[in-house]
Structure formats: C-alpha cells, structure tokens
GUTI-412901 format. One record per residue: residue in one letter; x, y, z of N, C-alpha, C, CB in turn. Coordinates in nm, 2 decimals, decimal comma. Glycine has a CB too. Example, Ala and Ser with C-alpha at 12.3 -4.5 7.8 and 13.67 -1.06 7.14 Angstrom:
! residues 2
> a; 1,32; -0,57; 0,78; 1,23; -0,45; 0,78; 1,32; -0,33; 0,78; 1,13; -0,45; 0,90
> s; 1,28; -0,22; 0,71; 1,37; -0,11; 0,71; 1,29; 0,00; 0,79; 1,41; -0,06; 0,57
! end
This chain:
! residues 159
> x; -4,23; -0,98; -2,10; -4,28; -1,00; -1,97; -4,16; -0,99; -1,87; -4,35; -1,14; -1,95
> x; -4,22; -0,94; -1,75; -4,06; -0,90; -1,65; -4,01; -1,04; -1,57; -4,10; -0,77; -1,48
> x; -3,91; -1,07; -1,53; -3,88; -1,20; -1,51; -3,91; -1,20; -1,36; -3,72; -1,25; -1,55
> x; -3,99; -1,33; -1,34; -4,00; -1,33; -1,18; -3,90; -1,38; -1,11; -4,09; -1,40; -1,14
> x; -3,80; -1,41; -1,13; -3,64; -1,50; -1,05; -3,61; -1,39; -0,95; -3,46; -1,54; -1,19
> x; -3,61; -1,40; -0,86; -3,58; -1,28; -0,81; -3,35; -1,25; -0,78; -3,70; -1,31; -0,64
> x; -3,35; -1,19; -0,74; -3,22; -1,14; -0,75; -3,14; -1,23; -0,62; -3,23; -0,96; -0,73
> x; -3,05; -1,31; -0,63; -3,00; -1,37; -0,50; -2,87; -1,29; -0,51; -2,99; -1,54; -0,49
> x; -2,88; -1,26; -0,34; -2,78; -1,20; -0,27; -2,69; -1,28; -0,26; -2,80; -1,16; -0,16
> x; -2,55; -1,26; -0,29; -2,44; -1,32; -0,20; -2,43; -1,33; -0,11; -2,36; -1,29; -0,20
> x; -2,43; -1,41; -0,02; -2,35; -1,40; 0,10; -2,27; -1,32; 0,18; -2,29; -1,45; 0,10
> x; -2,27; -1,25; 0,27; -2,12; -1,19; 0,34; -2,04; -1,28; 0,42; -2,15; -1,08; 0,44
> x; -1,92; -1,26; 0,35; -1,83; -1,37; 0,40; -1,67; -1,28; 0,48; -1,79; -1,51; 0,23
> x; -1,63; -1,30; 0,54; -1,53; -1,27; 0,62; -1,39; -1,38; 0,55; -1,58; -1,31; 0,78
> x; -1,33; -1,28; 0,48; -1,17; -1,36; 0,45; -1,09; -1,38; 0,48; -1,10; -1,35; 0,40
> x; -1,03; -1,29; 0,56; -0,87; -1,27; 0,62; -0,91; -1,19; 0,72; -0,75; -1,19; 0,53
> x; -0,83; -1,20; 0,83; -0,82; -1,12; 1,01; -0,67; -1,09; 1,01; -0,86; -1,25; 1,19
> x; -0,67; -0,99; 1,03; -0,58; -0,95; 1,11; -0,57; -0,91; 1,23; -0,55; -0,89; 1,07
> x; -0,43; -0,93; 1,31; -0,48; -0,86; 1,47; -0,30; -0,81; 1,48; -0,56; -1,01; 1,64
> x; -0,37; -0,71; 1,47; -0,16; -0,57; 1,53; -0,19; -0,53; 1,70; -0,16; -0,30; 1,39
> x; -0,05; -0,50; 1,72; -0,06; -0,44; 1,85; 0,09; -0,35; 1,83; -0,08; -0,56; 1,98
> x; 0,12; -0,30; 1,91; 0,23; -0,16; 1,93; 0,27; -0,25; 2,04; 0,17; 0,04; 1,96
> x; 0,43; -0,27; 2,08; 0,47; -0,31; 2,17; 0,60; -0,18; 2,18; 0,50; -0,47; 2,17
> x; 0,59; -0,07; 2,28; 0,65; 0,02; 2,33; 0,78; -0,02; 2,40; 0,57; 0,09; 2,40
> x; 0,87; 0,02; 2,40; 1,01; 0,01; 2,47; 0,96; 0,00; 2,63; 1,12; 0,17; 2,43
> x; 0,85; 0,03; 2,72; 0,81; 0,04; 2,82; 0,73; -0,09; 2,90; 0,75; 0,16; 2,80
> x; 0,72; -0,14; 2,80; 0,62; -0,28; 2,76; 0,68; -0,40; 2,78; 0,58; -0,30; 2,61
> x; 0,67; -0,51; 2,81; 0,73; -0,65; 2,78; 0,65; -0,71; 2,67; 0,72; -0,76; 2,92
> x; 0,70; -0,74; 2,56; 0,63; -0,77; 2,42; 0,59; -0,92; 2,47; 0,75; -0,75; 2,25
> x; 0,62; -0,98; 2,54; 0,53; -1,08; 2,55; 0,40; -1,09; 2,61; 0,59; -1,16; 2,61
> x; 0,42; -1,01; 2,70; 0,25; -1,00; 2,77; 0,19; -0,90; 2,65; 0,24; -0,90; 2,98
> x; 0,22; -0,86; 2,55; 0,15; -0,79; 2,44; 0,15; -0,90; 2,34; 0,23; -0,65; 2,39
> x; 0,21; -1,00; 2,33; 0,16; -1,14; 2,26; 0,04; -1,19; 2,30; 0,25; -1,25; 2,29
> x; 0,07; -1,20; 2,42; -0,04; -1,25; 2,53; -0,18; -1,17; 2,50; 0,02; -1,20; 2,70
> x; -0,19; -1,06; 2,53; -0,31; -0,97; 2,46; -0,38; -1,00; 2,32; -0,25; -0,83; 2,44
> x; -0,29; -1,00; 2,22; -0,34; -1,06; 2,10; -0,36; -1,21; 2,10; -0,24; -1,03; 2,00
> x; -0,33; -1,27; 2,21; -0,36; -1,38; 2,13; -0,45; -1,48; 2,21; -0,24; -1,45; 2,10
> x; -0,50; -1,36; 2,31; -0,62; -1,37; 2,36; -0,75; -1,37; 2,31; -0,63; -1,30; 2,43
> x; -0,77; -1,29; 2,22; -0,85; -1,27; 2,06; -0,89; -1,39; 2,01; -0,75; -1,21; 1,94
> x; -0,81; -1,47; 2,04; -0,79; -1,60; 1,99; -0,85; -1,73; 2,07; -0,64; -1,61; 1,97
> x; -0,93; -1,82; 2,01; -0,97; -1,95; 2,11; -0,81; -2,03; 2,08; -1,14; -2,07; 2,04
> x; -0,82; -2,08; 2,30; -0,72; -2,13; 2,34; -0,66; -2,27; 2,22; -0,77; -2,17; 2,50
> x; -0,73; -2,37; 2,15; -0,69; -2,46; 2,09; -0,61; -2,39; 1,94; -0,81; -2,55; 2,08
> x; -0,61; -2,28; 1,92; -0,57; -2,23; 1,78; -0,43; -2,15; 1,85; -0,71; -2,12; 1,69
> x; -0,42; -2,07; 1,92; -0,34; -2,00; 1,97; -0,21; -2,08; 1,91; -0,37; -1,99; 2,12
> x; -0,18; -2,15; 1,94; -0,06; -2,17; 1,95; -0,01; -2,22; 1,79; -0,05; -2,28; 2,05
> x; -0,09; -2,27; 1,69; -0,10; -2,28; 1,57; -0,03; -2,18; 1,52; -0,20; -2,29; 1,54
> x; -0,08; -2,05; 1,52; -0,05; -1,91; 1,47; 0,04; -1,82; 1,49; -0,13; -1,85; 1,48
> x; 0,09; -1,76; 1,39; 0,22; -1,72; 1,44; 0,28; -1,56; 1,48; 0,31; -1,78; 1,33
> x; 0,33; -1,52; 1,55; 0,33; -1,36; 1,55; 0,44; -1,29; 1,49; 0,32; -1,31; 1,68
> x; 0,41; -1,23; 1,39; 0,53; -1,17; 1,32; 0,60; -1,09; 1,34; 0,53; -1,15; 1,24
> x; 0,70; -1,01; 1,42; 0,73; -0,86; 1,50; 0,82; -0,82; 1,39; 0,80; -0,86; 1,67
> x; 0,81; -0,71; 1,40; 0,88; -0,59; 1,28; 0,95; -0,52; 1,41; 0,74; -0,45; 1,18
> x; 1,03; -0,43; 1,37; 1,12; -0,33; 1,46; 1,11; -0,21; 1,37; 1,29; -0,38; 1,50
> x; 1,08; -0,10; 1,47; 1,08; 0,01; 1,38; 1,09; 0,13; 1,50; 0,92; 0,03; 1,27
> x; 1,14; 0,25; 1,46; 1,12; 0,34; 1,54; 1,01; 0,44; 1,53; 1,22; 0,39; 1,53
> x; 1,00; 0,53; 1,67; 0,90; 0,59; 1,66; 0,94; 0,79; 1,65; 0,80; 0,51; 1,78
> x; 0,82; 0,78; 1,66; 0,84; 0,96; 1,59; 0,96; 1,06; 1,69; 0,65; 1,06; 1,60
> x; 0,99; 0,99; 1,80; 1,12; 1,09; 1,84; 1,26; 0,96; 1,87; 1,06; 1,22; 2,03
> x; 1,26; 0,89; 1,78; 1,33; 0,78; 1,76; 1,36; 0,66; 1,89; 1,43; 0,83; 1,71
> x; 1,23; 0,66; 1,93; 1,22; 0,56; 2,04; 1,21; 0,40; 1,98; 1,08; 0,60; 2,13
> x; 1,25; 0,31; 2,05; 1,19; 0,17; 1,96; 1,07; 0,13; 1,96; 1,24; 0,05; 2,00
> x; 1,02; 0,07; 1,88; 0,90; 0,02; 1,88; 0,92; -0,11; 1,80; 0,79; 0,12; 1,82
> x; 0,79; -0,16; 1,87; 0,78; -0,36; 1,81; 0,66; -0,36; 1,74; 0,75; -0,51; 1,95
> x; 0,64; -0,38; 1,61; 0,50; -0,38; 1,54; 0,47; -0,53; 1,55; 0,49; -0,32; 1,37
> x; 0,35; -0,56; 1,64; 0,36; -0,72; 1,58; 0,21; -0,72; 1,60; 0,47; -0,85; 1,69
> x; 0,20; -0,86; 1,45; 0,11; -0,91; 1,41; 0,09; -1,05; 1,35; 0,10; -0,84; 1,34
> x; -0,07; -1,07; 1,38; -0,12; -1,20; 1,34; -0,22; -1,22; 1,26; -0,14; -1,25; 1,44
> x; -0,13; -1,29; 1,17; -0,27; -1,24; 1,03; -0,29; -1,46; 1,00; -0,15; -1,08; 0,79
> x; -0,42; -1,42; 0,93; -0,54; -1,57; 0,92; -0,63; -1,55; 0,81; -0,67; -1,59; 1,08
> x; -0,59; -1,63; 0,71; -0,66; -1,61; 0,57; -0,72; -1,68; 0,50; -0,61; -1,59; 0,50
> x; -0,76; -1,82; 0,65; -0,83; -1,93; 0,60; -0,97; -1,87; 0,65; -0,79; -2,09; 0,68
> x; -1,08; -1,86; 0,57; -1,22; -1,80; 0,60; -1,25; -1,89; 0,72; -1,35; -1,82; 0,48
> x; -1,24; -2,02; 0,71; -1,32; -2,08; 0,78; -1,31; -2,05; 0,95; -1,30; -2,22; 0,74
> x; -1,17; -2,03; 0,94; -1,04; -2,04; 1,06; -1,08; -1,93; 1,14; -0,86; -2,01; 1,01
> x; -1,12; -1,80; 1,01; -1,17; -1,64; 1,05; -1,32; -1,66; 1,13; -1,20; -1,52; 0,88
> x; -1,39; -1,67; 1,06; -1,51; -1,71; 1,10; -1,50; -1,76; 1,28; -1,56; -1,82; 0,98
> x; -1,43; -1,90; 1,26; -1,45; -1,93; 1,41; -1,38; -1,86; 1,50; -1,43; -2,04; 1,44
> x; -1,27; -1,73; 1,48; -1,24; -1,65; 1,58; -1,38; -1,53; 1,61; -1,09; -1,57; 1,55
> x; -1,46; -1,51; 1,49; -1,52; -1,45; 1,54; -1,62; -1,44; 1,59; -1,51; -1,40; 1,51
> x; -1,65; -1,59; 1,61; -1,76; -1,65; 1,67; -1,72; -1,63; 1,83; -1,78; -1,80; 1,61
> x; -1,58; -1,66; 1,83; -1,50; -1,68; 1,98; -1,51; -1,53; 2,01; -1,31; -1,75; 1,98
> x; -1,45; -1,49; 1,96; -1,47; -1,29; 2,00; -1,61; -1,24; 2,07; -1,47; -1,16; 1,82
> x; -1,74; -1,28; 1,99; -1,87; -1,25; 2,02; -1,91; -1,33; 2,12; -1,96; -1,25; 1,92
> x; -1,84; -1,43; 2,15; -1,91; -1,53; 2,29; -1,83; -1,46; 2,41; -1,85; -1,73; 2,30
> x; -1,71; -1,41; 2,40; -1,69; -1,33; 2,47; -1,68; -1,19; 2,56; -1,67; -1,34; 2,46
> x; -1,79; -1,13; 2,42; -1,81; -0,95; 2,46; -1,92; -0,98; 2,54; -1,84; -0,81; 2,32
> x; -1,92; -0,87; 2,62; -2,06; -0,82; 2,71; -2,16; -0,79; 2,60; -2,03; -0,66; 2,81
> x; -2,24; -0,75; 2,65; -2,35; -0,70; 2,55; -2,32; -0,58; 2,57; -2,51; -0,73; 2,57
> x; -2,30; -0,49; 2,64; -2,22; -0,37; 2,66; -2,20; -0,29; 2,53; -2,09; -0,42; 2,71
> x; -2,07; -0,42; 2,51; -1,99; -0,38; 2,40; -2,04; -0,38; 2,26; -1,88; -0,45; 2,41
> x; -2,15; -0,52; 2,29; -2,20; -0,61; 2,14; -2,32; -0,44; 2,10; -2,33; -0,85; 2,20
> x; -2,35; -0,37; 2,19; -2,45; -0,25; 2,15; -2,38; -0,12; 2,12; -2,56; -0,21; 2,27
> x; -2,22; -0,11; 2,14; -2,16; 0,00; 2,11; -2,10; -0,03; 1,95; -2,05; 0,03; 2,22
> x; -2,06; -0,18; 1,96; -2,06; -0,21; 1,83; -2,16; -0,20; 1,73; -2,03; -0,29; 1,83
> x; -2,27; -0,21; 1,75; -2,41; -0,20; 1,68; -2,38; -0,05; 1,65; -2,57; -0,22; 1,78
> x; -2,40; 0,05; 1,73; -2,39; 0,17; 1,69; -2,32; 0,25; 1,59; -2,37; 0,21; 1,77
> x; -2,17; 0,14; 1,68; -2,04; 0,26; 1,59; -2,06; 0,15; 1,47; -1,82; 0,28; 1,68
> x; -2,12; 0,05; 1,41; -2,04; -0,02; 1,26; -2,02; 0,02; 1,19; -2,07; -0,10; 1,19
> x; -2,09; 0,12; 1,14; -2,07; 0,19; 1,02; -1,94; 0,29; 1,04; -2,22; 0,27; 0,98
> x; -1,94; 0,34; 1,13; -1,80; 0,40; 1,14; -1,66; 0,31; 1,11; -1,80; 0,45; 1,29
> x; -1,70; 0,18; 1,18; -1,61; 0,05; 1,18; -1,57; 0,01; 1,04; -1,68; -0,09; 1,26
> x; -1,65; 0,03; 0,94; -1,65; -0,02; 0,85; -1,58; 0,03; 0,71; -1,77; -0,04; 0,85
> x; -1,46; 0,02; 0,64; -1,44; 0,10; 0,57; -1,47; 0,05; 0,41; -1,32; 0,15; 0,61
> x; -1,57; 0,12; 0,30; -1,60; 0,02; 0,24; -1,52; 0,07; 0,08; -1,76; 0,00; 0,25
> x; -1,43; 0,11; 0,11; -1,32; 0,11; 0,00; -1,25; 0,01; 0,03; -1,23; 0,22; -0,03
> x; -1,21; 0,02; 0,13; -1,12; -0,13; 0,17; -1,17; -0,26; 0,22; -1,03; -0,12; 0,29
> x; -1,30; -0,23; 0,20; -1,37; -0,37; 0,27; -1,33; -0,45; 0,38; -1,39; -0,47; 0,19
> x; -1,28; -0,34; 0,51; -1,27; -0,37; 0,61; -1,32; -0,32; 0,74; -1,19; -0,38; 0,61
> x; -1,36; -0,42; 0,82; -1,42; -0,40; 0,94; -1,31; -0,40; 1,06; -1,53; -0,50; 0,94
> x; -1,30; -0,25; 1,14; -1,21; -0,25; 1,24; -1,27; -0,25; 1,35; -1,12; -0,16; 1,23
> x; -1,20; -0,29; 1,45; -1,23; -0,30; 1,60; -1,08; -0,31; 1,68; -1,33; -0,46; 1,64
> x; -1,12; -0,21; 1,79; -0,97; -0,20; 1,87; -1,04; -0,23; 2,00; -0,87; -0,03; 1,87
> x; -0,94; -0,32; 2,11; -0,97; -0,35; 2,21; -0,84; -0,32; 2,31; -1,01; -0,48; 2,19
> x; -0,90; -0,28; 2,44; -0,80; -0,22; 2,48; -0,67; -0,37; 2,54; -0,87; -0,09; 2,61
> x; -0,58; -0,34; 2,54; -0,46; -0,44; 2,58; -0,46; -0,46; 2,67; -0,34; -0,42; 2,57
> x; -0,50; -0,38; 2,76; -0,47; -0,44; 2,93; -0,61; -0,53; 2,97; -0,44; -0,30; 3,06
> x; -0,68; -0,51; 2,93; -0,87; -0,57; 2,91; -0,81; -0,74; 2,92; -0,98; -0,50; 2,69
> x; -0,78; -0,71; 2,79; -0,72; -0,83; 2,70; -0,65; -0,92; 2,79; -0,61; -0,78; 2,59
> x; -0,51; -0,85; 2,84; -0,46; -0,94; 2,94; -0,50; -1,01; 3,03; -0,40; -0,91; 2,99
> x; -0,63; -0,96; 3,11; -0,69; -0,97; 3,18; -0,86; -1,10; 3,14; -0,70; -0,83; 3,19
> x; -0,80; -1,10; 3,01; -0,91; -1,24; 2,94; -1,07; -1,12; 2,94; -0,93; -1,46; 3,10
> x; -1,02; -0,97; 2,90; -1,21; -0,93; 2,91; -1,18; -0,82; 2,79; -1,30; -0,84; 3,12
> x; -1,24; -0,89; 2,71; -1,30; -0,80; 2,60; -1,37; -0,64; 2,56; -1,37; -0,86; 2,58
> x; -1,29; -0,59; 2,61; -1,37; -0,45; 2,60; -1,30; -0,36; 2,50; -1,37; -0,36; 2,76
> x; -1,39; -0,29; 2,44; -1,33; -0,22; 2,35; -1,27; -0,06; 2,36; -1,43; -0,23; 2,25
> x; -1,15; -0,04; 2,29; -1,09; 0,12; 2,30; -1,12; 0,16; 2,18; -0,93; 0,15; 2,32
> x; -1,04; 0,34; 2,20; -1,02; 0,35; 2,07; -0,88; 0,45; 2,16; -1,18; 0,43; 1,95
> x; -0,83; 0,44; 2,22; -0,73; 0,51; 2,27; -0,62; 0,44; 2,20; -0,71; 0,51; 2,43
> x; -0,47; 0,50; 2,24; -0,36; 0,42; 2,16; -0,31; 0,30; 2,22; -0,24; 0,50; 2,14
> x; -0,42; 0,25; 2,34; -0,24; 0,12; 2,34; -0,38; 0,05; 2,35; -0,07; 0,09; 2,51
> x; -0,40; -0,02; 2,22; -0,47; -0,09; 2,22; -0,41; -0,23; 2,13; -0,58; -0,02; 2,18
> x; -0,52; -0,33; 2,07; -0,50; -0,44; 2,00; -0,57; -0,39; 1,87; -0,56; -0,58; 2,09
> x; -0,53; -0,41; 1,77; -0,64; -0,39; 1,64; -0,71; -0,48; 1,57; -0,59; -0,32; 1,54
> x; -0,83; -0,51; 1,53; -0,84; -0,65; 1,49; -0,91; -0,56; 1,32; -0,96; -0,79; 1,63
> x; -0,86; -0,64; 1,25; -0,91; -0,58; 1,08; -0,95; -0,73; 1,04; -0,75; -0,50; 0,95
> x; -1,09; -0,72; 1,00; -1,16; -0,86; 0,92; -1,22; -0,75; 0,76; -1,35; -0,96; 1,04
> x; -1,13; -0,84; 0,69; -1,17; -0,82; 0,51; -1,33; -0,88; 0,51; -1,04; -0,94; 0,39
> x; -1,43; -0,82; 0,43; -1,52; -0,90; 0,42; -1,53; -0,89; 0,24; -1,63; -0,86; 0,53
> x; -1,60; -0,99; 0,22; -1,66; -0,96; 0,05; -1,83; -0,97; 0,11; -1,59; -1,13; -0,11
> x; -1,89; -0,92; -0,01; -1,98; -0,89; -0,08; -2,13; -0,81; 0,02; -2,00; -1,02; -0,15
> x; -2,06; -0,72; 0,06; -2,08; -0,63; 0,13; -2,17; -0,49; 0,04; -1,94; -0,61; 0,19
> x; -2,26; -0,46; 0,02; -2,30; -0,38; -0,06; -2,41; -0,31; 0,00; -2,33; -0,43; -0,18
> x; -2,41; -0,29; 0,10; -2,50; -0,19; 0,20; -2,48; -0,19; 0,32; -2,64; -0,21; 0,22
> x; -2,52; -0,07; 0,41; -2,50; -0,09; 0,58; -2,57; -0,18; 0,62; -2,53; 0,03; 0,67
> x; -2,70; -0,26; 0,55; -2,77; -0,34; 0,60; -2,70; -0,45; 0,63; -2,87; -0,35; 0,53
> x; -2,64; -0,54; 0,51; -2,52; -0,64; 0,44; -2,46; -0,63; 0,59; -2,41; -0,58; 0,29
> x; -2,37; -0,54; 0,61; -2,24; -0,54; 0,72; -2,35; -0,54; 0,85; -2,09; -0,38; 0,71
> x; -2,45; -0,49; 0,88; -2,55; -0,51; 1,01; -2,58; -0,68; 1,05; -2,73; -0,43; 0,96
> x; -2,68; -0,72; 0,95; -2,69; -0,84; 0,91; -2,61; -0,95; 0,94; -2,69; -0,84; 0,81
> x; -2,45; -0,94; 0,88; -2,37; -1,00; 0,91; -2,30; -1,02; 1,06; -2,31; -0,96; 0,85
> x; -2,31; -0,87; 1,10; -2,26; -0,87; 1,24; -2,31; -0,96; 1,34; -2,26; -0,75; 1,30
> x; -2,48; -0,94; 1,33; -2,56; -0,99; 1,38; -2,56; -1,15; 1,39; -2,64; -0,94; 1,35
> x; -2,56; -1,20; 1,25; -2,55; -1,30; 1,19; -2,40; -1,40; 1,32; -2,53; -1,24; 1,01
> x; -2,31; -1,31; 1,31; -2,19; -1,33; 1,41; -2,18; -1,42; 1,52; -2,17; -1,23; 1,47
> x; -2,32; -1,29; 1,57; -2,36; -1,26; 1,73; -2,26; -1,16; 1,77; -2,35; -1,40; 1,84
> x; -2,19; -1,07; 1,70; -2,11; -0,93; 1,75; -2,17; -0,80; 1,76; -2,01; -0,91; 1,68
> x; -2,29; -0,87; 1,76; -2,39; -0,72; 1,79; -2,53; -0,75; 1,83; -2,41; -0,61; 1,64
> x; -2,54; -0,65; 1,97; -2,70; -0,67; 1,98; -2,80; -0,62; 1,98; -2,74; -0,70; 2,04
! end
C-alpha cells in the first residue's frame, strides 16, 4: 500500500547577505558607505562593519571594493524585511518579473543591484547599470522557481 504521509517541504531560508559597492577614484567612499548602509535598518547600521579592499582597475585607475557581509539568518531576514518596506511597488513588480533571472541556482543566490545615488537619497530603486550597490542573499532549500517566488513574496519583495 502507497504511504499517505505526504512529502514536507523545507522551508526557504535566507543565510548570508552580502552588500558590495565600487568606490571610484571620482567618488568620496564615504557617501558610498552611506549608500550601502542604507540597505540597512538605522538601529543595525552601525553594528556592522565595512570591509574596503584596494585594487586597481583595468587601465590602472584606483578603485575601493567595499563590502558588508551578515551571516546571522535571523539578522538577514530582518534586512530584508527592511528592504521590502521600503521599495515601491514599482520595483516590488520588476522584481517579480526579473527573479528568475535574479536567481542563480548553482550558487544559490539571489541578486539585486540598486542604483547608489537612489540610495543616498534613502529611495530604493533598482539598476542594473555600473555604479550601483549589489546586494547577494544565499538562500537554501530552494528547488523550484515556485520555492524562490513564494519566498520573495513570503518577504513582501514582490508583488
């Protein structure tokens, strides 16, 4: 006889965030702190720390790689609760569209770029041009476009 138990789904859970930004020789890397760490609800901000790299760029200009990475789920979760209280719906329906593009499921990550000067400005809008903010959330147990839909929704980062 076939077993009636039916199959329980995991959860989709969000692990680790990352958030990069490019700070150009043309730039003041602080107001590009500022941008990233807008991403961020005001009580955590300051908790978290930004790590800048120095590197050059392809015709040996300077560049500032800096980043802010969060690998407490719980910690993740509530930025991205903060992120989706702050998009337009605008944005929360371009994200609906593009996710699956967003989504890379060898790496089990979900990307979103927002433009930097938006940012500065405390308004959430999303790029895909180069001077943006990048935000990368790891997710597990992700096993369909439905799963990563679901979830988003689940968010409120999509409507």
């Amino acid at each position: 006889m076939a077993s009636s138990r039916k199959t329980e789904r995991r959860k989709v859970e969000a692990l680790t965030l990352k958030i990069t930004a490019f700070c150009h020789a043309t730039e003041e890397c602080s107001r590009v702190e500022e941008s990233m760490k807008n991403l961020l609800p005001e009580d955590i901000r300051s908790q978290l720390t930004t790590v800048v790299k120095h590197e050059k760029g392809y015709y040996g200009n300077p560049i500032t790689i800096m980043t802010i990475e969060v690998k407490n789920p719980v910690l993740v979760s509530s930025i991205m609760k903060y992120i989706a209280s702050k998009l337009e719906e605008t944005e929360k329906r371009i994200l609906k569209i593009t996710s699956r593009l967003r989504y890379d499921p060898g790496e089990k990550k979900f990307t979103v770029r927002f433009s930097k000067q938006s940012l500065l400005r405390s308004k959430f809008q999303l790029s895909d041009t180069d001077d943006v903010v990048k935000l990368i959330v790891h997710l597990k147990n992700i096993k369909s476009p439905k799963d990563l839909e679901e979830f988003l929704s689940d968010m409120n980062l999509i409507a």
